[in-house]
N, C-alpha and C positions, 0 to 999 in steps of 0.2 A: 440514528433513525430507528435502530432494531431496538436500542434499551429502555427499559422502564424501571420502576419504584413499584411496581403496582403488586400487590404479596399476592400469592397465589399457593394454595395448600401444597407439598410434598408429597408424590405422587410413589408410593411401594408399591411393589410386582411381588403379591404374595405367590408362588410356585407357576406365574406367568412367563412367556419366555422373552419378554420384551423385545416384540418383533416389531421394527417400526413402519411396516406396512396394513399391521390390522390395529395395534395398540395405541392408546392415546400419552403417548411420553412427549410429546413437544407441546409446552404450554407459549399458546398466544394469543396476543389482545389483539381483537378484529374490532372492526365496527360496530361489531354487536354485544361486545364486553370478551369478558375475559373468558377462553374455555382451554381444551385440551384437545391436541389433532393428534393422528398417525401424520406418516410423510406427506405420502396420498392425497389427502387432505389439507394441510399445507401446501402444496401444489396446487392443488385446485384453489382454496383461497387467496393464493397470491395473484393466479389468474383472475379473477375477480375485482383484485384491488381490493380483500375485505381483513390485509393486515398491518396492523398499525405496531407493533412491536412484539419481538423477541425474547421474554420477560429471561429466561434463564443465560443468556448470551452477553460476553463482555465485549466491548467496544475491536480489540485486536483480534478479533473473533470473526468478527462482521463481515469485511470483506469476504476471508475464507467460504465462509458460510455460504455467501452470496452466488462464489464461482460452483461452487459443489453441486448447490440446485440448479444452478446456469446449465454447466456442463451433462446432469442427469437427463434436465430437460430436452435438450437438445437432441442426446442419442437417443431417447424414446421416440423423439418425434419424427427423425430420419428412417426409423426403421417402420414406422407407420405411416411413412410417406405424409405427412402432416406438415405443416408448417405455422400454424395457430397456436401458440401457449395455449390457448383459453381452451382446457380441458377439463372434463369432468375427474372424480375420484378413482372411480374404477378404471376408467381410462388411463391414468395412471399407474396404478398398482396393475395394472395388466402388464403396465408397460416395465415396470421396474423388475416382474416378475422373468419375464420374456431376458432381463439382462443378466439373472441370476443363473440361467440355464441350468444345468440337471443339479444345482443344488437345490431348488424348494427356493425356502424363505430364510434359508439358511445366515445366507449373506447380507441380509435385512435385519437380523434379530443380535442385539448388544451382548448376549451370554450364553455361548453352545458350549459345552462342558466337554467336548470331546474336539481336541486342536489338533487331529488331523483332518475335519471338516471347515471351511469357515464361515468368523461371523463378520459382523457389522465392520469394515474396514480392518478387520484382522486374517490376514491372510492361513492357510494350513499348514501344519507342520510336519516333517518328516516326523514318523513315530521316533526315531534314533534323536531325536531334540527338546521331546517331551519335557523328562528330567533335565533338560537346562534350565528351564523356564525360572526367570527369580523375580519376586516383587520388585517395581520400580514405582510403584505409586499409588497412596493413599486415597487419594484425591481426586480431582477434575484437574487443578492446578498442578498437580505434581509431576501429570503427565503431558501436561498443554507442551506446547513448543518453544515455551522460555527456559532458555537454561541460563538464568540471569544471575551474576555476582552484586548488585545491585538490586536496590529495595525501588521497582520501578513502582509508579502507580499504578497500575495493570493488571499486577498481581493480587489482588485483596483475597483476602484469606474465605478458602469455602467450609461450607458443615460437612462433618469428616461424613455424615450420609448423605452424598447430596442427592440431586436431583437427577429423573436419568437425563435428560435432555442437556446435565449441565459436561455427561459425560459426552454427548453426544457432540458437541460443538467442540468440548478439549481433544478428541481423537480425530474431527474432521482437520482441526489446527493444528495438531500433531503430522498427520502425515501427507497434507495435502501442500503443509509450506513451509518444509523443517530442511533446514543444510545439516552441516556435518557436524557433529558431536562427538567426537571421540571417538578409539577404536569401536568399531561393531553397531556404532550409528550414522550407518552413511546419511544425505541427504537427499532430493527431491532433485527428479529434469530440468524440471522447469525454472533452473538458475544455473547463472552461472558461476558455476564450483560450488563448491562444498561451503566452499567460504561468501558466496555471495546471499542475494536474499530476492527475494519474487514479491517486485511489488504488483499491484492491483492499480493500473490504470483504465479511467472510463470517462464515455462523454453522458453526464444523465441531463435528463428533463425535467425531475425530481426526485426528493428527495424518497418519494414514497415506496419501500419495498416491495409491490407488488408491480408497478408503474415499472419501478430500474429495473425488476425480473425478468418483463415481460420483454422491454426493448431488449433485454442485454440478449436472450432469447434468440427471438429474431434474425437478430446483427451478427450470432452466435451460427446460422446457417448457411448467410453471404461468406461471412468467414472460413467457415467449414471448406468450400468450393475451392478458394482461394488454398487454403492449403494442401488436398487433393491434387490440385496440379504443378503444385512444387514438387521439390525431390526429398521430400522425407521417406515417401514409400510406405505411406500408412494404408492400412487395407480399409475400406470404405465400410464392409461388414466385422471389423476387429474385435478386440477383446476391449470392454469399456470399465469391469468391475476388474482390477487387474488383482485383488482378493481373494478374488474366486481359483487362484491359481495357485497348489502347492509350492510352496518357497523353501527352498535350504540352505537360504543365506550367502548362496554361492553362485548361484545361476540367474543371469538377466533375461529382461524381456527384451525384444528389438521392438523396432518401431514397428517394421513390418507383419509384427502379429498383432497390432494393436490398430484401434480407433483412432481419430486425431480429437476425438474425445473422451477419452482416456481420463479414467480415475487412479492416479497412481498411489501407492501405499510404500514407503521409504524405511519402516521399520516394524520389526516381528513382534509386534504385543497382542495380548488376549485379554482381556476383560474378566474379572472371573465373580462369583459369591452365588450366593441360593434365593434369599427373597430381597435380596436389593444387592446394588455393585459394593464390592468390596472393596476392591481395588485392580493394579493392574498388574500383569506381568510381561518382560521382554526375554529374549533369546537373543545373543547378536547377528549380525551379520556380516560377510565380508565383502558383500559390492552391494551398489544400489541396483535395487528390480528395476530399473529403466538402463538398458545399455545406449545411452547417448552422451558420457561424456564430452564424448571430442565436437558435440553440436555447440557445446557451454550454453546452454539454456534455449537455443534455436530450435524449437519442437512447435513453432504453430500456436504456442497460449495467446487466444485472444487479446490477453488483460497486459500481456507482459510488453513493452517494448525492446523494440533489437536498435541495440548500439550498431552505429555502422559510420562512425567517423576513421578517419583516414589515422590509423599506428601503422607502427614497425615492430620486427622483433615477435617475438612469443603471443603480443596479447594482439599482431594485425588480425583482421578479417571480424566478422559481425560477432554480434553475442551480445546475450543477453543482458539489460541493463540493472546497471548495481547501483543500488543507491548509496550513498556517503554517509557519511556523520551528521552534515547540514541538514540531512532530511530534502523535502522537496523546496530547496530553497530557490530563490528566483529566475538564476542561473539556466537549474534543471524545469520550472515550470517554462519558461521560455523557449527549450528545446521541443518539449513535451507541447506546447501549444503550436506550434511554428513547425512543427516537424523537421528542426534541424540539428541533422547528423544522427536522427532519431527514423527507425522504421516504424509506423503506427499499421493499424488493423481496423477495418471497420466496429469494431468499438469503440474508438475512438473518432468517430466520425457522427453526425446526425443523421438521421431516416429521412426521405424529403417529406414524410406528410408532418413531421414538427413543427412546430409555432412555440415562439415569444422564447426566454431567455434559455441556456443550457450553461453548464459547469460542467469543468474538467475535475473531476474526483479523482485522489493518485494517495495510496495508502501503501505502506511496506512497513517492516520490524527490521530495523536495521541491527545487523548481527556483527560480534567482532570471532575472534576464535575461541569460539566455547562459552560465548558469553553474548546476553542480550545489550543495545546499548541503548535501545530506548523504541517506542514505535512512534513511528512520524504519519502525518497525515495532513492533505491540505485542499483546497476546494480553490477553484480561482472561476469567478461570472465571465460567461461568455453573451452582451445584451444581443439579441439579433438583430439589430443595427451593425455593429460588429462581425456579426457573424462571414460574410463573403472576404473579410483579412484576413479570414482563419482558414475557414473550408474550401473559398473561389479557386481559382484558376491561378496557376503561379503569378501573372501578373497581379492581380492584386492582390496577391499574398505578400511578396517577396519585398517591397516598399517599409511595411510593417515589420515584416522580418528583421529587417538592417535597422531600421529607429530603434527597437527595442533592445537591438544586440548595443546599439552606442550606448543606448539609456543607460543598460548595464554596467558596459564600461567609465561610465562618467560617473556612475554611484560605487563604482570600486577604486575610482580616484577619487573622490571628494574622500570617502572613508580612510584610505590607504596615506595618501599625498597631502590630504589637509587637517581634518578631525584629528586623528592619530599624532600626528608633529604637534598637532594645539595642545592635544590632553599630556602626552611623556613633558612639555614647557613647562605646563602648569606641575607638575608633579617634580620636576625636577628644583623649578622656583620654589615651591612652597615649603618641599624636603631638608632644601638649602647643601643637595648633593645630586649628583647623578645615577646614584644608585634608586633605580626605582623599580626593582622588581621583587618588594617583599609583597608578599601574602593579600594582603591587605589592598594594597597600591594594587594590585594586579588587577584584584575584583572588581576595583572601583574602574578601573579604565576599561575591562572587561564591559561592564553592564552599559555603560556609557557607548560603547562602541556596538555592543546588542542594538540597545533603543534606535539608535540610529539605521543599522540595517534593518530591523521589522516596520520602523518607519515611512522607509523607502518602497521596501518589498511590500508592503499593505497597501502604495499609492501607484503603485508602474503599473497594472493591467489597467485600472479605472481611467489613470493618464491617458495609456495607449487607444483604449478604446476615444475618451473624447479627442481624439486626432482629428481634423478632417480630411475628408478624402483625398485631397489635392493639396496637401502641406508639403509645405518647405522646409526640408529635416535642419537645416541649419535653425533655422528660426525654432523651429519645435524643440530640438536641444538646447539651445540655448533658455529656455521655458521650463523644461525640466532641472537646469542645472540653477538656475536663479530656486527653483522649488527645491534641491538637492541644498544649497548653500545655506536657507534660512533654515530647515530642519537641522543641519549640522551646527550652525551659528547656536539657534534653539539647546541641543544636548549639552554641546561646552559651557553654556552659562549655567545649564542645571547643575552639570558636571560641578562645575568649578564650588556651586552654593552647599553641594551635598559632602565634599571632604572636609575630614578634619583637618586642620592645619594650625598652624600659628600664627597669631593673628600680628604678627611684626611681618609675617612674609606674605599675609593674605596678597595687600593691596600690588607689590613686584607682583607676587607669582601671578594674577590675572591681566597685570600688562603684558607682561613677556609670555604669555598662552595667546590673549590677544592678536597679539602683534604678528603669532607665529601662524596664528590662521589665517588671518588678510594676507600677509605675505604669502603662504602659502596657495592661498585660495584664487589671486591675481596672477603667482606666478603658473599656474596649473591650467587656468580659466581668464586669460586677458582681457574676452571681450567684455567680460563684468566688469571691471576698472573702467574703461571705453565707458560702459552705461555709467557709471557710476560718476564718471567727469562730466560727459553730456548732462544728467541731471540737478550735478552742483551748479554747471558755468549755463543753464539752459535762461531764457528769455525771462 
């Protein structure tokens, strides 16, 4: 929703100090076309509603992007007793200034030449660490928060002068949602370990960035309350720019000298060049500036959900949730809808004065050790007819809850127990061995077994939603699994058209695939044999 196509001329800062509370370095398309804001000013037009995209920002960006003016918003508005996004410019740049405290504009501006002051999310440096400082990045991209072994899409290559805005969004990415990278790059609170990753979960009304700012906002202050009277021990007037705070790579912050809206910074880089960025440099570090390991990502983030199903052992008690390899697959949107075994936050909730549909939005960069493995992202409609399964009262939440967990489990048997035994049949017949795990074979049962689950996963919330109110979860299961049977039926006959084989073992190998899915699908699913007799032997 932030990106566009739309070119816009490259913006140099000849001997400017690109301060991004007076300067115009963020280009964005408004309703009125295309121009050029300070922050300030972007804040205020999103107040508005008069911005339609991001032109310099990439998609794994977005989010980040999004919680950063969230959270700025927010403690501006707390400390001006305010509760209204819809502010003027000045009103803001008063307000960002007021967070800078006896730095100036210090901490607003992308290039201060002198690092033991700081700047724009680059924290200060003890003068003894000056001289460590080494280049680590050419680019926007070289310093973003991928440290990926893989050529993902995500990365496309930028002009080695870019844009400042496009710096601006790669250092917000860098240090607002980066885990652990190696010695001297710790990672971010707001996850759990070093090794986990912070997704961005939300309930919006639209898609329109100024519209999600404004709610996320709001929902942003209900929330605020809520973590106050927990036991973090955040101080209500705290430290929000946590930049502003000479760093030696050795000493944390606690909770208790900080906001529970807190901008935190995970690594010691500086921006550096004279009429445009040059590039970057880092210094390492040896802990992260947020002393909350032992929380594992339990800090109050609106966006993040907390794991709180029932282990043993090392990993019991809450923490913050980690997304997997699947990405936000059906499993995890089900939890995340359902709030089961899952703690939500009013951002994930509706405001009462909303009307007509909402969608759960849930974005994260799933990370392995020292390597990106891809960013996932998923949307699932919530119609407001629907909506009281979701939001009501556990009674009628909890009905939906349990169909939807069965739904689950019967599309992880039909896939597991049925499909699966059809497709290794067919491969085994048509091989004319049992060896079927070359290369080749693999893929093919692979993609086959993909279609299948995105097939399913694309059809369970719309199912669940046309439920009605007063169903009979036998009968509705069985509805779904006759709908799970023909799509699985469906993939194996594509399955079967798209291998190569031999054309002496085609006609065996799709009886004996056949034969292994009825059989399997009857012994797994009786009552469909049952319908399936009824209809033959019927009147």
């Amino acid at each position: 929703m932030w990106r566009s196509t739309l070119p816009l001329p490259s913006l140099r800062i000849g001997g400017r100090p690109m301060n991004l509370l007076t300067d115009p370095l963020l280009r964005v398309e408004t309703t009125h076309g295309p121009c050029r804001m300070n922050l300030p000013a972007l804040l205020a037009a999103l107040g508005q509603d008069e911005v339609e995209h991001l032109p310099g920002i990439q998609r794994h960006q977005e989010d980040a992007v999004h919680v950063f003016l969230s959270y700025l918003a927010g403690a501006v508005l707390v400390r001006h007793k305010e509760t209204n996004p819809v502010q003027a410019e000045d009103f803001w740049r008063d307000g960002l200034r007021d967070l800078a405290g006896p730095w100036g504009d210090d901490p607003w501006t992308l290039i201060v030449p002198d690092p033991s002051r700081p700047a724009f999310l680059q924290p200060p440096l003890p003068v003894e660490d000056h001289a460590k400082l080494r280049p680590i990045a050419s680019t926007p991209d070289g310093l973003d928060l991928l440290p990926t072994a893989k050529n993902h899409d995500l990365k496309a290559r930028r002009a080695f002068r870019a844009d400042p805005d496009e710096w601006v969004y790669a250092i917000i990415s860098l240090q607002t949602m980066s885990g652990y990278y190696g010695r001297g790059n710790p990672g971010i609170s707001r996850m759990n370990s070093g090794f986990g990753n912070r997704s961005v979960v939300e309930l919006i009304r639209s898609p329109r960035p100024g519209i999600r700012w404004q709610d996320a906002v709001r929902r942003l202050l209900t929330h605020r309350q809520a973590v106050l009277s927990g036991n973090f021990g955040y101080d209500p007037q705290g430290l929000v720019l946590t930049w502003t705070e000479v760093w030696d790579g050795k000493q944390s912050l606690p909770l208790s000298q900080l906001d529970p809206f807190y901008i935190e910074v995970c690594r010691r880089v500086r921006l550096r060049g004279d009429t445009h960025i040059e590039g970057a440099d880092s210094v390492p570090s040896d802990a992260q500036r947020i002393a909350a390991a032992q929380l594992r990502g339990v800090v109050g983030d609106g966006w993040l959900p907390v794991d709180v199903r029932e282990t043993s052992g090392k990993d019991a008690g809450p923490k913050a949730l980690t997304v997997g390899g699947n990405g936000f697959d059906a499993e995890l949107m089900h939890r995340i809808i359902f709030e089961d075994g899952l703690q939500l936050t009013a951002l994930h909730r509706p405001l009462p004065d909303w009307q007509g549909d909402v969608w759960i939005s849930a974005s994260v960069l799933v990370r392995g050790q020292g390597t990106t493995d891809g960013f996932r992202e998923r949307q699932i409609a919530i119609p407001r007819k629907a909506q009281p399964r979701v939001f009501g009262p556990p009674v009628a939440r909890q009905p939906f809850l349990e169909l939807s967990r069965a739904a689950i489990s019967c599309a992880a048997t039909m896939q597991n127990r049925v499909l699966k035994p059809a497709l290794q049949a067919y491969l085994a017949a048509a091989e004319g061995t049992t060896v079927t795990d070359r290369p080749g074979l693999e893929a093919w049962r692979s993609r086959a077994l993909t279609r299948f689950e995105e097939g399913w996963t694309e059809n369970l919330f719309p199912w669940l939603w046309s439920v009605p109110d007063d169903f009979d979860q036998e009968a509705m299961i069985a509805d779904w699994v006759r709908q799970l049977s023909n799509l699985a039926w469906e993939v194996l006959q594509e399955a079967q058209r798209l291998l190569p084989d031999r054309r002496g073992r085609h006609y065996r190998a799709r009886v004996a695939s056949d034969q292994r899915f009825w059989g399997a699908l009857y012994a797994n699913f009786p009552y469909l044999k049952e319908e399936r007799h009824e209809y033959s032997t019927g009147p």
